[in-house]
C-alpha positions in Angstrom: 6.9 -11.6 -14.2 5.8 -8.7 -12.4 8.6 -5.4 -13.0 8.0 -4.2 -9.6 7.4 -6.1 -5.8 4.6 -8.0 -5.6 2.2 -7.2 -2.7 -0.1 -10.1 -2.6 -0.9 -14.0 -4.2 -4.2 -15.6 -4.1 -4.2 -19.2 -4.8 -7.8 -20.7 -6.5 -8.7 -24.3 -6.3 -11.6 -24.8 -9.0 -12.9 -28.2 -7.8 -15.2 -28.1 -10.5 -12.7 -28.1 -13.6 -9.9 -28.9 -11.4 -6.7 -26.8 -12.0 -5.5 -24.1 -9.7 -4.6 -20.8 -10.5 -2.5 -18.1 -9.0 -3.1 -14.3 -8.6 -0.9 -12.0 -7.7 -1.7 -8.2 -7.5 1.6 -5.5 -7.7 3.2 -2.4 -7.7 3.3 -2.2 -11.2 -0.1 -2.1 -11.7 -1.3 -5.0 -12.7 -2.7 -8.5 -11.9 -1.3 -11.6 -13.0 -3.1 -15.0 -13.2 -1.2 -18.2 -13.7 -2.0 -21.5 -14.1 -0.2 -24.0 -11.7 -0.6 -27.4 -13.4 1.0 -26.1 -16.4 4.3 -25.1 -14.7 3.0 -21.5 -13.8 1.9 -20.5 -17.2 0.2 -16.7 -17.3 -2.8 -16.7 -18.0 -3.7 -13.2 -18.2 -2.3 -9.7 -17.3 -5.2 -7.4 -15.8 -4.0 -3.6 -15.7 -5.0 -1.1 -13.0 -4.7 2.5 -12.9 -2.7 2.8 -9.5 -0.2 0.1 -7.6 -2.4 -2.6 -6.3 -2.4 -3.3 -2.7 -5.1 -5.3 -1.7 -6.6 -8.7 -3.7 -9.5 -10.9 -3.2 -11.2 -13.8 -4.8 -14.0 -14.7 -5.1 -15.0 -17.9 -7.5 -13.7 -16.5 -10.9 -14.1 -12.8 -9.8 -11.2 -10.8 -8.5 -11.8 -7.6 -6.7 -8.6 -5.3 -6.4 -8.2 -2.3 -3.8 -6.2 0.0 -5.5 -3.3 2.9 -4.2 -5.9 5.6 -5.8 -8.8 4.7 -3.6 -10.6 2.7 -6.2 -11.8 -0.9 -6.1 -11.8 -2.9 -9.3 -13.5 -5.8 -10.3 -12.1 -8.7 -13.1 -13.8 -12.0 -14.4 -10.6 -14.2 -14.2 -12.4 -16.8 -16.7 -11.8 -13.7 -19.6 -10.1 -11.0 -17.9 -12.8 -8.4 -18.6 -13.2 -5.6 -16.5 -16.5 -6.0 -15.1 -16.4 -2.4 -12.5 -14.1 0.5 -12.0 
């Protein structure tokens, strides 16, 4: 659960392994990533130095537009911060 509003969700369909995961992106500084055929499950928590306010996904990468000006980058599959 996320302490403060969240700002976005990104839903993933990974045809390949078939399971679907949700990302969310807040205020609080982090991103979330849950699985959604285990009842929501978190998966992960990614931190951030600023509020998040913009998400996008791309395969298992996550790029994250945050409140400082900075753009991070996350590998979903480890949650390993791969730039910024």
């Amino acid at each position: 659960m996320h302490l403060l509003k969240i700002f976005l969700a990104w839903v993933i369909n990974d045809y390949w392994n078939i399971f679907l995961k949700v990302i969310t992106g807040s205020a609080d500084k982090t991103i979330k990533i849950f699985d959604v055929l285990s009842g929501f499950k978190q998966l992960t928590t990614l931190k951030a130095a600023a509020p998040v306010d913009s998400l996008e996904t791309i395969y298992n990468l996550t790029l994250a537009g945050c409140g400082d000006g900075n753009v991070l980058c996350f590998d979903n599959d480890h949650g390993n911060s791969i730039y910024g």
